[in-house]
N, C-alpha and C positions, 0 to 999 in steps of 0.2 A: 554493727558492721562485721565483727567477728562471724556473725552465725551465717551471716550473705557471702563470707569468699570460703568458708565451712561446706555451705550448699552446692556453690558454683564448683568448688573445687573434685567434689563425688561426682557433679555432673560431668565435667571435665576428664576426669579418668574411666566413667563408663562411659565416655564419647571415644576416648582414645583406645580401649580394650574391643568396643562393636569397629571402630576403624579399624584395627587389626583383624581382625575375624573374618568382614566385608570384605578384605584386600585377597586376604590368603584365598578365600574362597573364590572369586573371579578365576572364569579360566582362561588362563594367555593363550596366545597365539602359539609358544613352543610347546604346550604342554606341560608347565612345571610344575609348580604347588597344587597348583587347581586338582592335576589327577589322584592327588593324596588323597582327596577325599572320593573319591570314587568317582568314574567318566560321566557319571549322569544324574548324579545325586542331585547337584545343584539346579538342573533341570524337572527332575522329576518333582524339586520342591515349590518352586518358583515360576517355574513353566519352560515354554520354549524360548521364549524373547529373556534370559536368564541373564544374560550380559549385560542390554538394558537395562534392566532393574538394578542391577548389581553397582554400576558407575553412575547411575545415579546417585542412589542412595550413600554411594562412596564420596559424591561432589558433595551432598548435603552435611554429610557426617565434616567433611574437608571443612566447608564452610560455618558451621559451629563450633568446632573443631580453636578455627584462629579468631573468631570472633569472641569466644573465653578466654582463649589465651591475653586479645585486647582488655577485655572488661577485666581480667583477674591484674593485670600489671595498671591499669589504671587504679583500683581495691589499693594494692598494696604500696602503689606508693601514695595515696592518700592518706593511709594508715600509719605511714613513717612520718610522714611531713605533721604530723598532729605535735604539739607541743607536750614533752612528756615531761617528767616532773625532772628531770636530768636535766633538760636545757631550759626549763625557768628555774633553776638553781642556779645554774651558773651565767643565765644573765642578770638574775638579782645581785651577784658576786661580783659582776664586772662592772655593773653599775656602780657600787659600792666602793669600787676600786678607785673608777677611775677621776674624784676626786683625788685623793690623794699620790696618784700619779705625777701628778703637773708638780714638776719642780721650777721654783724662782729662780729668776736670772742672778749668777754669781755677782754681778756687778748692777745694784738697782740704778746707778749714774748715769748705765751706758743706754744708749739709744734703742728703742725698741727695733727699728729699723735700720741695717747697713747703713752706711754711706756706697754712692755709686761707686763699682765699680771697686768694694772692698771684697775680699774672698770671703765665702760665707761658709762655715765653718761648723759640724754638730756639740752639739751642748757639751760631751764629754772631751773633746778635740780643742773647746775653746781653751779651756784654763790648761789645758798641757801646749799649749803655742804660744798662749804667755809667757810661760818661765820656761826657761831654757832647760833641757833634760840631763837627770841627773846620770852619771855614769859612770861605777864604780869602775875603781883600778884594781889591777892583779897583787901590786902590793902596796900596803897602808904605809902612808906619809910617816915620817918620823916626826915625832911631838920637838923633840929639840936637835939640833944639830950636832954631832960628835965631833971632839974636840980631838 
């Protein structure tokens, strides 16, 4: 697969360097680029119908052009989404894990299920709403009482 967006990819930049080349060379209507290259060069090489040929060839070059662009981002992310040894590591690990994730209910007595209409509460929230919070004071009780 490496050597198919390797290929595509040369084709691609020497489709986007003859696009540049095609472009510049077309002569506008104000006369700009075009006369860089001399007023009739592009004529004398190509013929009289010079501008035809020219926006043609520019529509074809356009239309390969996005049509690699498609097929190279379709390449590459096919090439991502492949399973690399990274992420079958760390789903063997998570797998592994997640047995010993599951923590038992602090209380096996208590019902797996609420009662209607009781507040439902997460695992670490349940046994601090049990017992009432502890609250240190600013100063320590005296052991005995001063006489």
């Amino acid at each position: 697969m490496q050597i198919v967006i390797n290929f595509l990819l040369a084709i691609y930049v020497l489709v986007a360097l003859l696009m540049v080349l095609v472009i510049l060379m077309q002569r506008p209507k104000s006369e700009g680029l075009g006369a860089a290259f001399g007023g009739g060069v592009t004529e004398n090489i190509f013929g009289a119908q010079t501008t035809n040929v020219l926006v043609k060839f520019t529509s074809w070059l356009t239309g390969i052009f996005f049509t690699l662009t498609f097929v190279l981002s379709i390449l590459y992310s096919h090439k991502t989404s492949r399973d690399t040894g990274l992420r079958s590591e760390l789903l063997k690990q998570q797998t592994t894990a997640q047995p010993s994730a599951s923590v038992p209910p602090a209380n096996p007595n208590a019902p797996a299920v609420p009662a209607p209409g009781a507040p439902v509460l997460p695992q670490a929230n349940a046994s601090a709403a049990a017992s009432p919070p502890v609250v240190p004071s600013a100063t320590p009780a005296p052991s005995k009482p001063k006489r």
